[in-house]
N, C-alpha and C positions, 0 to 999 in steps of 0.2 A: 098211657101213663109212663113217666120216665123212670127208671130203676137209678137207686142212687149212685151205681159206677157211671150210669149215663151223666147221669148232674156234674158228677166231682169233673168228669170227662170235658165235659161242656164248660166247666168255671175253670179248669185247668188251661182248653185251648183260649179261652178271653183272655185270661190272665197273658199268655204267653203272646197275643196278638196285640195286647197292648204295650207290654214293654218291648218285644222287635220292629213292632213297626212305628216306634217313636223314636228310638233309640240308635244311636252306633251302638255295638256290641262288636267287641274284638278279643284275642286272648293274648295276654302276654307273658312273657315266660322271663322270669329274675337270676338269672344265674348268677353266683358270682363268684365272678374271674379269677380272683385272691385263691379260693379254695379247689377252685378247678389247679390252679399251677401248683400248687400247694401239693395235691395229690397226682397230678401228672411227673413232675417234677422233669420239666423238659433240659435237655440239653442241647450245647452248643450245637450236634450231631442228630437231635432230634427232625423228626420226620411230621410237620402238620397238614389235613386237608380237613378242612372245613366247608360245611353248607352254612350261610347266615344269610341274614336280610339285612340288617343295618353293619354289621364287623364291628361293635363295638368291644366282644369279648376277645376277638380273631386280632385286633391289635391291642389287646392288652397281652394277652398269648405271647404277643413280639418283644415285650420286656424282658422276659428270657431267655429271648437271643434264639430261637430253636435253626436249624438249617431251612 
């Protein structure tokens, strides 16, 4: 006989096999760039190194001219 954490366990992992393995599933992350320069407040003389995947944010960054 199944105990009901085993159930929830078992309708949990269905649940989760059915929407991974139908699905893409990705994570994406919205920053925005406005607010990042906003409180970076880069200069002429500023110093950037960034990690991205696309550089969308990395050139907007370049609107304000950094070194």
């Amino acid at each position: 006989m199944f105990s009901f954490k085993q159930s929830l366990n078992q309708l949990r992992d269905k649940i989760f096999q059915n929407i991974h393995s139908n699905n893409l599933i990705y994570n994406t992350c919205w920053e925005d760039p406005r607010c990042d320069r906003e409180m970076l407040q880069f200069k002429n003389d500023s110093k950037v190194v960034m990690i991205t995947s696309a550089g969308c944010n990395a050139l907007d960054y370049l609107l304000d001219s950094p070194a």
